[in-house]
N, C-alpha and C positions, 0 to 999 in steps of 0.2 A: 224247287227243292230237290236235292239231290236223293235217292233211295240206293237202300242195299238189296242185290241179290239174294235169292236164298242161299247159294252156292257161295254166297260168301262169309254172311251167317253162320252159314253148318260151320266154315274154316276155320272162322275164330273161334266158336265154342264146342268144339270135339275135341277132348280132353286126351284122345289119342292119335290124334294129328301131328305125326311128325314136324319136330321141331324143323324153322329156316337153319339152311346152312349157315355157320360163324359166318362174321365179314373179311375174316382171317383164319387161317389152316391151323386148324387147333394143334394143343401143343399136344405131342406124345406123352404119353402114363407113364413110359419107361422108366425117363429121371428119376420123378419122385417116385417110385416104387422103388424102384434101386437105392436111395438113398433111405427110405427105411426099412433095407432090408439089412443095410450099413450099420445102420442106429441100431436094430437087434442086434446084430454078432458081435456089435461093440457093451452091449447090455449082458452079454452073454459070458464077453469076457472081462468085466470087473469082479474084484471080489467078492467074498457074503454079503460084507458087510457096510457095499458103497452101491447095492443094490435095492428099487424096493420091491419088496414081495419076496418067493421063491424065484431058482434062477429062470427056471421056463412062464414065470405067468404073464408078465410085460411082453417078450416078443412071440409069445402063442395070442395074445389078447390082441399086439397090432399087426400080427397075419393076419387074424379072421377079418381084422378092419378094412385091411389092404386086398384080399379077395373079393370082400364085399364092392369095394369100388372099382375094380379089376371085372367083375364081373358088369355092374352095372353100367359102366361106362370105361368098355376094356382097351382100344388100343390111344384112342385121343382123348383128351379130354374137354367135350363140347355140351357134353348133355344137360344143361341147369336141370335141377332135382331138388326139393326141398329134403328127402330121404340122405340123397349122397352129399348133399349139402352138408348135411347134420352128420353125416360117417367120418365124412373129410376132418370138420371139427374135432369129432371125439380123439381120431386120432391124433391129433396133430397135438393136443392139450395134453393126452397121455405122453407123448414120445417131452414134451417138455415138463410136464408134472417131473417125468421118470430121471430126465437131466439135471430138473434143478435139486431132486431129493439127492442124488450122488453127489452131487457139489455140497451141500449142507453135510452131508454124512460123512465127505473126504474131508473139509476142514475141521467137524468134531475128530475125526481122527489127528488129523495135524497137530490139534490144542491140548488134548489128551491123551494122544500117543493109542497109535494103533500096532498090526502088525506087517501091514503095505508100508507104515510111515517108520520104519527102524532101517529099509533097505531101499537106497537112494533107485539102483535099478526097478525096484517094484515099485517103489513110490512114483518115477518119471512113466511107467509106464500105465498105473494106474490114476495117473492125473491128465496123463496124454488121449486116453481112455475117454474120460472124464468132458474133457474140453471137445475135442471130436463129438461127442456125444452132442453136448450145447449148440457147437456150432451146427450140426445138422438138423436139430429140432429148432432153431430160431428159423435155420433157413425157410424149414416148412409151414412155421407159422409166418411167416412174410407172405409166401408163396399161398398160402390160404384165406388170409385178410385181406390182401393189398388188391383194391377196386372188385370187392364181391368174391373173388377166386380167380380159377385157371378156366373154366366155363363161361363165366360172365366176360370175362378180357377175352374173350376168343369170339364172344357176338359185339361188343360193346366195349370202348374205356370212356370211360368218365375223363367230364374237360381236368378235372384234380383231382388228381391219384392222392393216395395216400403218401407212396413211393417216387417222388419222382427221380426219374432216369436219365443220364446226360442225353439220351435220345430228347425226351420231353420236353426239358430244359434248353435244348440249344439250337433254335430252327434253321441254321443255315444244314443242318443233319438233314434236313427235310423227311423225318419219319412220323409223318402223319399216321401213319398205318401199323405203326411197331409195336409191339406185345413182347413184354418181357418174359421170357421163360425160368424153367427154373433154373438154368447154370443164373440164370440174374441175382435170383436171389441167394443162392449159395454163394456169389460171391460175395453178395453186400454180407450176408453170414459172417463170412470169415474177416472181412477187413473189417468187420466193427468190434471184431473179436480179437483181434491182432492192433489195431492202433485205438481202440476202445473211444472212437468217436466216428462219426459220418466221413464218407472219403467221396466217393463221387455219387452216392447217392442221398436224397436230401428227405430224413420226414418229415411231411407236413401236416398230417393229420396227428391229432393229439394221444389216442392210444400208437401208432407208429414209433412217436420219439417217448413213450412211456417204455415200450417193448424195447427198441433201440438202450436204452438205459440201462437198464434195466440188464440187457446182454451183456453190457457191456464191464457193469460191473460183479457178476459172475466170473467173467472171464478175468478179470481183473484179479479178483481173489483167488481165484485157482493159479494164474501164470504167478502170482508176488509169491502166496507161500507155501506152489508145490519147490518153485525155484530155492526160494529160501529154505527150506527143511532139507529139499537134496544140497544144496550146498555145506547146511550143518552136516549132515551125513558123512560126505565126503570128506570135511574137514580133519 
């Protein structure tokens, strides 16, 4: 029978024993910091009344959120953490809570006449706003659900993603080793949000194509009748 050393014992159960390096060079904080730093100045610049809260409480709520993970795991992001785990969420729920309330608020105005929805320029820009907004908080919920996180894909990917990627999908690619980052998912963001179905990426898992849906018909209703009110406008 085979025995453990004590030295190896203490390894596994010292709770502050440096995690193993990823299997792969985790991805930089940068992106996704940058892009919700995006989603606030775009929060910042909708109107009163296609905002929720006051204008500072949303993008002062997801600084604190985005320091907190900046701090705890500042320039890559490799550290699994049940704490950062749970920060990643908050924010990421908030930045899309906060998209999908301005899309509810922008078409109550559309229906009932607001004062964004009388001037075809304020209207395209507050729905331009609007979509930008979506499209970056989908990206980051992708980028936060699909296979654990950007942590977990940086030690590990599961044989089935939630996400798959024409890497995964197409083995003469030979990317055994590939980890999507987040321009991945800001693109699937945007083309689900622009042809409002799956383009080259496919979901497999069941909340993925609920989310996916879901985006899609957001965007759907913001591009038919911010288009259609600025066109009455202009008329």
């Amino acid at each position: 029978m085979t025995g453990h050393s004590p030295s190896d014992t203490n390894r596994t159960s010292d709770p502050h024993e440096p995690e193993p390096e990823p299997a792969q060079p985790a991805e930089s904080r940068w992106p996704m910091a940058g892009a919700v730093i995006a989603s606030a100045v775009l929060t910042l610049l909708l109107p009163d009344d296609l905002r929720l809260g006051p204008r500072w409480a949303l993008p002062l709520a997801e600084g604190l959120l985005l320091v907190a993970l900046i701090s705890g795991d500042p320039l890559r992001i490799s550290r699994r953490s049940t704490a950062l785990r749970a920060v990643s969420i908050a924010l990421v729920t908030m930045l899309a809570c906060g998209a999908i309330w301005s899309t509810v608020r922008l078409i109550d105005d559309l229906i009932h006449g607001g004062t964004e929805t009388n001037s075809a320029s304020a209207l395209l820009l507050a729905g331009g706003s609007v979509w930008a907004s979506t499209v970056l908080a989908f990206s980051l919920l992708y980028f936060e659900l699909d296979s654990g996180g950007p942590a977990a894909r940086a030690h590990h990917m599961p044989a089935t993603p939630a996400l798959a990627f024409p890497q995964q999908l197409s083995p003469e690619l030979n990317a055994l080793h590939w980890r999507p980052r987040y321009i991945d998912y800001l693109y699937l963001g945007f083309t689900n949000s622009t042809a409002l179905s799956p383009t080259d990426v496919m979901p497999l898992a069941p909340w993925a194509k609920c989310v996916m849906t879901l985006q899609s018909i957001v965007s759907l209703v913001i591009l038919g009748l911010v288009i259609a009110r600025a066109v009455n406008v202009l008329a």
